[in-house]
LOFIRO-422710 format. One record per residue: x, y, z of N, C-alpha, C in turn. Coordinates in steps of 0.001 Angstrom, whole numbers, plus 500000, padded with zeros to 6 digits. Layout:
N
XYZXYZXYZ...
! end
This chain:
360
919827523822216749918665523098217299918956522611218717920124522390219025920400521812220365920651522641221369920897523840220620920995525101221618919558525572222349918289525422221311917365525669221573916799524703222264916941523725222213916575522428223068916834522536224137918521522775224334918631522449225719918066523695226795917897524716226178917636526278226661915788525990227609915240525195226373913779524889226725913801524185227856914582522979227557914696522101228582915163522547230425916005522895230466916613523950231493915427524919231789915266525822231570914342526584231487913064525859231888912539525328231737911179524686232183911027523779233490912389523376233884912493522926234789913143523773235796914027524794235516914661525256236456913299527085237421913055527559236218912161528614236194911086528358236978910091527434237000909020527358238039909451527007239277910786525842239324910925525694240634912007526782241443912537527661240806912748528919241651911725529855241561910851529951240925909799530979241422908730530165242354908424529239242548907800528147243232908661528334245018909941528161244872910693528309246194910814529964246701910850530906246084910412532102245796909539532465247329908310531872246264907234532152246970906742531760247872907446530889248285907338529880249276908161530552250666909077530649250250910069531635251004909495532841251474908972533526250872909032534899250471907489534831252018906634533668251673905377533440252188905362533030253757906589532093253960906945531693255470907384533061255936908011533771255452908252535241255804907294536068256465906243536119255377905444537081255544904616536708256575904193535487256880903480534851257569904215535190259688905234535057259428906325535295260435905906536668260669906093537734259978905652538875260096904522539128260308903437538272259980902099539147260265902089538287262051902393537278262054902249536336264037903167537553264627904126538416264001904689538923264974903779540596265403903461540943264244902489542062264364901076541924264836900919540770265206899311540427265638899600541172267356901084540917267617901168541578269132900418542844269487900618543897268228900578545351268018899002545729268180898656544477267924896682544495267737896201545481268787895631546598268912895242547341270073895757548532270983897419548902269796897373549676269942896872551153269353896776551560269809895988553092269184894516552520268174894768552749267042893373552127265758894166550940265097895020550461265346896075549723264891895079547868265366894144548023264134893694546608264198893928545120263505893252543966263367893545542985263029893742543513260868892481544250260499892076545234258603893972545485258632894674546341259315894980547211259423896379546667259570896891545305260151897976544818260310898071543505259360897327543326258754897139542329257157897799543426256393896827544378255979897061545107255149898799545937255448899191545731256515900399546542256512901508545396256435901276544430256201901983543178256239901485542877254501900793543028253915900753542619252641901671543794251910901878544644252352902323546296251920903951545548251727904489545103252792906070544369252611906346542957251721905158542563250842905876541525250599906467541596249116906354542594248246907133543158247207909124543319247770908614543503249269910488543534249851910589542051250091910067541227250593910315540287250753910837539469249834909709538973248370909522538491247073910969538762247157911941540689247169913110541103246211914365540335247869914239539928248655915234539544249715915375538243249580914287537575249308913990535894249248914879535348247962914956536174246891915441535409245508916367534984245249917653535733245937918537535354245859918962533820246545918776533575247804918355531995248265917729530853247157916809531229247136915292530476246188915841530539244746917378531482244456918070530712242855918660529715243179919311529402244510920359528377244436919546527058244595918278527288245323917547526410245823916801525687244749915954526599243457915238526337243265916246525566241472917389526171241291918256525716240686918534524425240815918618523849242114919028522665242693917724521961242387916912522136242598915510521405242526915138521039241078915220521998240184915355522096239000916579520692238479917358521341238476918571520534237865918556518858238585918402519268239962918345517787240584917483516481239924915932517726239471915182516597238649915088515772237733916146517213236802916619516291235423917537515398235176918620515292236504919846514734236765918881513264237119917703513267237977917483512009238590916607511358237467916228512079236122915409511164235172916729510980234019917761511190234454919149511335233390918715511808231821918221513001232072917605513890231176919276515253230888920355515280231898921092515854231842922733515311231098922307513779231457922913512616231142922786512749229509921247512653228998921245512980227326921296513762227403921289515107227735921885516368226979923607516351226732924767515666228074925666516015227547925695514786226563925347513562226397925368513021225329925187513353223809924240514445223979923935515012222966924577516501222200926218516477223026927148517262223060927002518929223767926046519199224709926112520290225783927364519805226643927952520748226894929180520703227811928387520900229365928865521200230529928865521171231713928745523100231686929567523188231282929271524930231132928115525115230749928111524979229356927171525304228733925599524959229076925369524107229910923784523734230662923903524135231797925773524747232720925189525759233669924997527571232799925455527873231917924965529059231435923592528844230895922904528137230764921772528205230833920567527925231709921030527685232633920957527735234223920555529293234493921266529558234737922037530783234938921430531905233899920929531292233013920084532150232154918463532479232444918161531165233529916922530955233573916343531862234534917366531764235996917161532751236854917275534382236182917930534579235441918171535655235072916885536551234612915786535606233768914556536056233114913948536747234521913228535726235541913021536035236498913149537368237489914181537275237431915452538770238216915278539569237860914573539571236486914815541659236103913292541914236601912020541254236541911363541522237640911262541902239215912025540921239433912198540728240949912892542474241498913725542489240329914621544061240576914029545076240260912501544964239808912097546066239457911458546003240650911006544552241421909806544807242871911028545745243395912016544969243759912703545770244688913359547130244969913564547822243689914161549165243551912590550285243181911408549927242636910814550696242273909176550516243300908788549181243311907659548997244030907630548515245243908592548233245623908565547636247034909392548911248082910370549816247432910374551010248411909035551781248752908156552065247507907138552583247641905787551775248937906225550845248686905243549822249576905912550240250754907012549769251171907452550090252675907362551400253087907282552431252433907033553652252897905569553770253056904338553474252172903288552953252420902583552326253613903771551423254249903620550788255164903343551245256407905121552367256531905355552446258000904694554080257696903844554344256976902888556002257212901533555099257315901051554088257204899909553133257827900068553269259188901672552349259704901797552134260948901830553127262130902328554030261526902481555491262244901394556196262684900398555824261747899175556998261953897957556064262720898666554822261984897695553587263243897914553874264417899404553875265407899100553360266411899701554951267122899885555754266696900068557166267227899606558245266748899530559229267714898767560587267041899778561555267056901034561055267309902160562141267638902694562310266424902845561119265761904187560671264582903509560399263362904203561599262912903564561377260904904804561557260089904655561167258883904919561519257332904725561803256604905688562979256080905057563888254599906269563948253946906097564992253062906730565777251896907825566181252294907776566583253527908292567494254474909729566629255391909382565462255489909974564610256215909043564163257694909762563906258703909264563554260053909047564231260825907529564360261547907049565191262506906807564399263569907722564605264901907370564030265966906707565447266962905827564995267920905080565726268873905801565115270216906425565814271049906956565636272209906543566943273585906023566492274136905427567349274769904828568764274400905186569656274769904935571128274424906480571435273264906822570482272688907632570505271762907270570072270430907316570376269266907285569697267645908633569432267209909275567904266184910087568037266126909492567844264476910790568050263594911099567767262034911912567517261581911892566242261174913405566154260518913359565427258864914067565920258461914397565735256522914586564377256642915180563956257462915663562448257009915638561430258591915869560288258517915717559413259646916527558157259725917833558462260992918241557489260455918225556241261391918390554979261393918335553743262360919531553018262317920633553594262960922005552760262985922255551611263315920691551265264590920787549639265210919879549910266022919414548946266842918301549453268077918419550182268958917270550709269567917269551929270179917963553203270146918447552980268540919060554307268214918256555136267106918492556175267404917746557255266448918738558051265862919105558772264406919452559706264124918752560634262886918207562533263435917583562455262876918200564249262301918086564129260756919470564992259642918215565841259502919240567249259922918583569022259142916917568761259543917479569169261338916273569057262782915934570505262524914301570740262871913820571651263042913239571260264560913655572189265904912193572059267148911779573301267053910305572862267375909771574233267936908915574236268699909333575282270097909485574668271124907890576163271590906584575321272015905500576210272553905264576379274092904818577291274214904422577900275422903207577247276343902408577497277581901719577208278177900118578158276936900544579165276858899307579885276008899414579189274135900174578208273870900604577687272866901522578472271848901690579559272235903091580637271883904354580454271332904501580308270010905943579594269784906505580794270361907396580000271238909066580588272556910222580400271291910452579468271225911997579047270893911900578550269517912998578555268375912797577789267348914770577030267441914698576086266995916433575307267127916068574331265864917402575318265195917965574456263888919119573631264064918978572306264011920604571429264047920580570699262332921440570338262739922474569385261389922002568469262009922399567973263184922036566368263497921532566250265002920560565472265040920541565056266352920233563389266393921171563137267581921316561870267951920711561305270015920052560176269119919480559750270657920136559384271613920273559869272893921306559439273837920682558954275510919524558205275420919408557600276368918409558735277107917073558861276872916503559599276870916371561701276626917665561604275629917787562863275639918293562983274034918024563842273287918222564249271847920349564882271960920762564732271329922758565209271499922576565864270245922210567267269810922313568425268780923879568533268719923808568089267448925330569223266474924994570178265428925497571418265404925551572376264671924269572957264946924071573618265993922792574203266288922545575893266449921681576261266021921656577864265621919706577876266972920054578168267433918646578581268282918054580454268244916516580269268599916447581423267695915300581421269335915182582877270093914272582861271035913445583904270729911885583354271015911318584386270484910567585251271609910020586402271715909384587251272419908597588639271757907971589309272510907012590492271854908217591224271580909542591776272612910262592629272147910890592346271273911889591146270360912775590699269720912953589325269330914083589034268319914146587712268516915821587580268944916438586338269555917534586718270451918162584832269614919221585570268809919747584142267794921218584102268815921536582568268927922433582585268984922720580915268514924653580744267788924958579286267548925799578449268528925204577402268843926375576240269781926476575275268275928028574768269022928630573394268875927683572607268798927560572232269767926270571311270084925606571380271870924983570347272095923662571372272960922672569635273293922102569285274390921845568228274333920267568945275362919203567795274627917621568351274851917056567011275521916257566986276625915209565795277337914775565600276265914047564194275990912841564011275260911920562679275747911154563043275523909963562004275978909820560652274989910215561259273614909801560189272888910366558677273051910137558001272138910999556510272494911492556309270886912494555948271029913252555760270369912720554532269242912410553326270330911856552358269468910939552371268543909707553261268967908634553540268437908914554208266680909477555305267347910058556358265941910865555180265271911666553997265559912282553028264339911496552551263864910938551862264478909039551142263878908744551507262509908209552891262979907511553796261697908580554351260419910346553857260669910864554501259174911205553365258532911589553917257734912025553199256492913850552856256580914196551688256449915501551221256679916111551476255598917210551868255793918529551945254660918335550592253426917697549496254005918353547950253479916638548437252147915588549317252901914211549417252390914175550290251063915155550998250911915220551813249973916021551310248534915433552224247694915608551892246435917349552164246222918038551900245045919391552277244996919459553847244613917857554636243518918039556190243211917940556652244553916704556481245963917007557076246914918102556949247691919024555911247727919966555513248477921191556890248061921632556766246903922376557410246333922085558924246629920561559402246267920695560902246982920644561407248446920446560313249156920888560269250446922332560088251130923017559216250611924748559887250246925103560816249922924556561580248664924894562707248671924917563829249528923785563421249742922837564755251143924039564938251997923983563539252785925149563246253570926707563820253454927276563623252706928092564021252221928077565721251936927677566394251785927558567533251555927419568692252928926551567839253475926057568151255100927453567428256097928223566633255864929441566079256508928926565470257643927679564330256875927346563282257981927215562041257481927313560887258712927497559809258540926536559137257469927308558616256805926228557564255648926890556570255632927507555954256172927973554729256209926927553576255922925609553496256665924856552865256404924023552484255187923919553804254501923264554060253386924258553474252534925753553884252648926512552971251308926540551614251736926217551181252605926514550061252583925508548814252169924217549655252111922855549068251639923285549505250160923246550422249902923700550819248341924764549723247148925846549285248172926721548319247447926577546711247508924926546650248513924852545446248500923781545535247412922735546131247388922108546201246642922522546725245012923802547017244246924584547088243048924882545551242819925245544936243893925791543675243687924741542330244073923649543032244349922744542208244040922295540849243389921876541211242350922397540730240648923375539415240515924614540203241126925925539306240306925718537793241504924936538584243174925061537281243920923907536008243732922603536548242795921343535841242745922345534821241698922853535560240695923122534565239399924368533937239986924851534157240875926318533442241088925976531778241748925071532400242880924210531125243743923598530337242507922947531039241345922319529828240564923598528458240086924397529450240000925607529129239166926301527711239571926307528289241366927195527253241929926070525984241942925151526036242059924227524931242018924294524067241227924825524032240090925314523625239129925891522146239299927381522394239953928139521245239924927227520122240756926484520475241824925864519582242326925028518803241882924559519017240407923612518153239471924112516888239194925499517386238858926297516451238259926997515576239137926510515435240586927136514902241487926655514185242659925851514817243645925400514709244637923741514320244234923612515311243851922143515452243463921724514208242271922485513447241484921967512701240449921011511421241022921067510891242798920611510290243004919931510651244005920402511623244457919567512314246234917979512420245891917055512447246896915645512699246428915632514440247039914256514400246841913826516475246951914253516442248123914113516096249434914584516849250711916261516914250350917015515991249838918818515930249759918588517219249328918151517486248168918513518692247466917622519798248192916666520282248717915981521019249128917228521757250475917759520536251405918602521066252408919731521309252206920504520942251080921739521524250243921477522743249939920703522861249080920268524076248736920152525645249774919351524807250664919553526013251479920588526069252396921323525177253103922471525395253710923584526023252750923251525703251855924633526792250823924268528249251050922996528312250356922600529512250230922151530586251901922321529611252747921830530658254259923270530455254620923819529620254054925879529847255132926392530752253598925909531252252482926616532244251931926116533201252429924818533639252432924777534677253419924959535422254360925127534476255036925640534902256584927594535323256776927796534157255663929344534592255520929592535574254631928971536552253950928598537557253272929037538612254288927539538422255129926780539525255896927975539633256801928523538583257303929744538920258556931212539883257982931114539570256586932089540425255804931674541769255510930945542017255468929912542950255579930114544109256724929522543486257564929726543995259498931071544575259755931592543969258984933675544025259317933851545042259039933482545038257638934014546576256546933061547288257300931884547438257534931084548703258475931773549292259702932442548132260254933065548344261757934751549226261513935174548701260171936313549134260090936354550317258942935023551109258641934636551664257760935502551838256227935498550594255636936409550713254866936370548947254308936450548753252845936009547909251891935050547216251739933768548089251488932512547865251182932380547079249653933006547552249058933119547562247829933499545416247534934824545922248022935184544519248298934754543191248739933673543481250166932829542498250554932044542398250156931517542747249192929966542703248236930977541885247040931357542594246432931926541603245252932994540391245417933401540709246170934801539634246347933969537641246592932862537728247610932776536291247521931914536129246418930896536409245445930640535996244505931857536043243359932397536597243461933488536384242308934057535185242464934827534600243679935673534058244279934393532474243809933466532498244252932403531116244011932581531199242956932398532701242035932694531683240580933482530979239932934664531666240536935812530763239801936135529199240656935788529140241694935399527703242214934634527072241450933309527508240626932665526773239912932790526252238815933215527171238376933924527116236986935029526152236950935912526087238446937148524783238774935950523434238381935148523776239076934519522298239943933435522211238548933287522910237130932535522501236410933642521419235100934875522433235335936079521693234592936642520217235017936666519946236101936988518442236498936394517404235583937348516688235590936736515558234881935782514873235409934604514204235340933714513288235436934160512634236425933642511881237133933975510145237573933036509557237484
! end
């Protein structure tokens, strides 16, 4: 009976106010995003209908980026409340241990999460791709998306590429390139197959390129190394319209490693969205976790702002001290693995210290 008690209890308090901070979060976001896209108003058909709607399209990514914050937060808010009506006070009186009302903590966010992980791996890739084939066809007539992959229009040139990648700004890289390159009478001249091409400051840098020239008498093949092409396009524009490594689901992530891998090109990026997003999970419930000791401490007398700015200074300085561990292993291509799991592990067993202490 006390198991079920305290489960209700926890649970009713902790559950609305992380989906409550959630959305709240998730909403200052979106809101941020649509003041920043109101800039875009006018270009091409790209109107006021048209930049709502492509801003409502992201907030299934948002909802799945926000949660992890909005457990520790909304944990704290939760727990803080029951700590300040000493509602936590009779539970351990009523023999719940300190563990045992943070595993049910920790249980509460959990209900929550397997939603949140379905926005993020199944409906919210679909939305962002949704999005940036809105944005694309809004504000250009050059740049589309299909089946096919990416069709850019560059002068008396077409480009195609299978995949698209965005290493950082103003960079482009774009995997298993098709150009094809027309004439003044609109005559396909030239056709050029690469493995990769990379943006280099107004000019495309081809590796593994097979070019094929065409004419009435013949066609005239020959392969380079690599081979570097003008281009008109902008770089920025074409990032705009794709879809980010961080946007994708973990099934597309994974066959995009593969691709990579097979083709003997960089995916660094892709695993590295891939292993944050595996470890996902272990960091939403870890943040609920650590929230914990603070019930029993800080929080038993603090009012909602104490706990509201605890909350998030934990949860935006774990992040960031995450993300910088993160950057490291990218830069030094090597323990991805490690910086995704290593500081939630490491908080837990801090918590677990700091749930064992004795009282004062």
């Amino acid at each position: 009976m006390l198991i079920s008690r305290l489960d209700k209890v926890v649970f009713k308090a902790v559950i609305p106010a992380v989906l409550a901070t959630c959305g709240i979060f998730a909403g200052l976001d979106t809101l941020l995003a649509l003041l920043n896209e109101l800039d875009e108003v006018g270009v091409g058909s790209y109107d006021l209908t048209t930049v709502i709607e492509y801003v409502a399209l992201t907030v299934p990514r948002r909802l799945y980026q926000m949660y992890s914050t909005a457990a520790i937060v909304g944990t704290m808010l939760g727990l803080g409340a029951l700590a300040a009506r000493s509602e936590l006070i009779a539970l351990q009186a009523a023999g719940a241990s300190r563990v045992r009302i943070a595993a049910s903590a920790v249980y509460a966010v959990a209900i929550p999460l397997v939603f949140v992980l379905a926005l993020g791996e199944w409906i919210g890739p679909v939305a962002d791709r949704m999005a940036a084939d809105l944005s694309a066809h809004s504000k250009t007539e050059g740049i589309a998306f299909g089946g096919s992959g990416l069709w850019l229009r560059d002068g008396s040139s077409v480009w195609n590429a299978k995949r698209v990648v965005v290493p950082g700004p103003e960079q482009i890289e774009l995997w298993e390139v098709w150009r094809y390159q027309f004439g003044v009478d609109a005559r396909l001249e030239e056709v050029i197959k690469a493995e990769r091409a990379s943006y280099r400051g107004a000019s495309f840098a081809l590796t593994g390129v097979i070019r094929d020239r065409l004419s009435d008498a013949a066609v005239v093949s020959d392969k380079q190394a690599d081979m570097s092409i003008p281009t008109l396009l902008d770089p920025g524009l074409i990032g705009s319209h794709t879809v980010r490594p961080n946007q994708q689901g973990t099934r597309d992530l994974l066959e995009t490693i593969r691709y990579a891998r097979i083709n003997r090109l960089d995916a660094l990026a892709f695993e590295s969205a891939f292993w944050y997003r595996v470890f996902y999970p272990l960091v939403a419930l870890t943040l609920a976790f650590a929230a914990v000791p603070f019930a029993f401490g800080n929080l038993r007398s603090g009012g909602l702002g104490q706990r509201l700015l605890l909350g998030m200074a934990l949860g935006i300085g774990f992040y960031f001290g995450q993300r910088t561990l993160i950057n490291l292993a990218e830069t030094n291509r090597d323990g991805l693995i490690l910086v995704n799991a290593g500081p939630p592990l490491l908080l837990i067993i801090f918590t677990i210290w700091a749930l064992r202490r004795p009282a004062r």
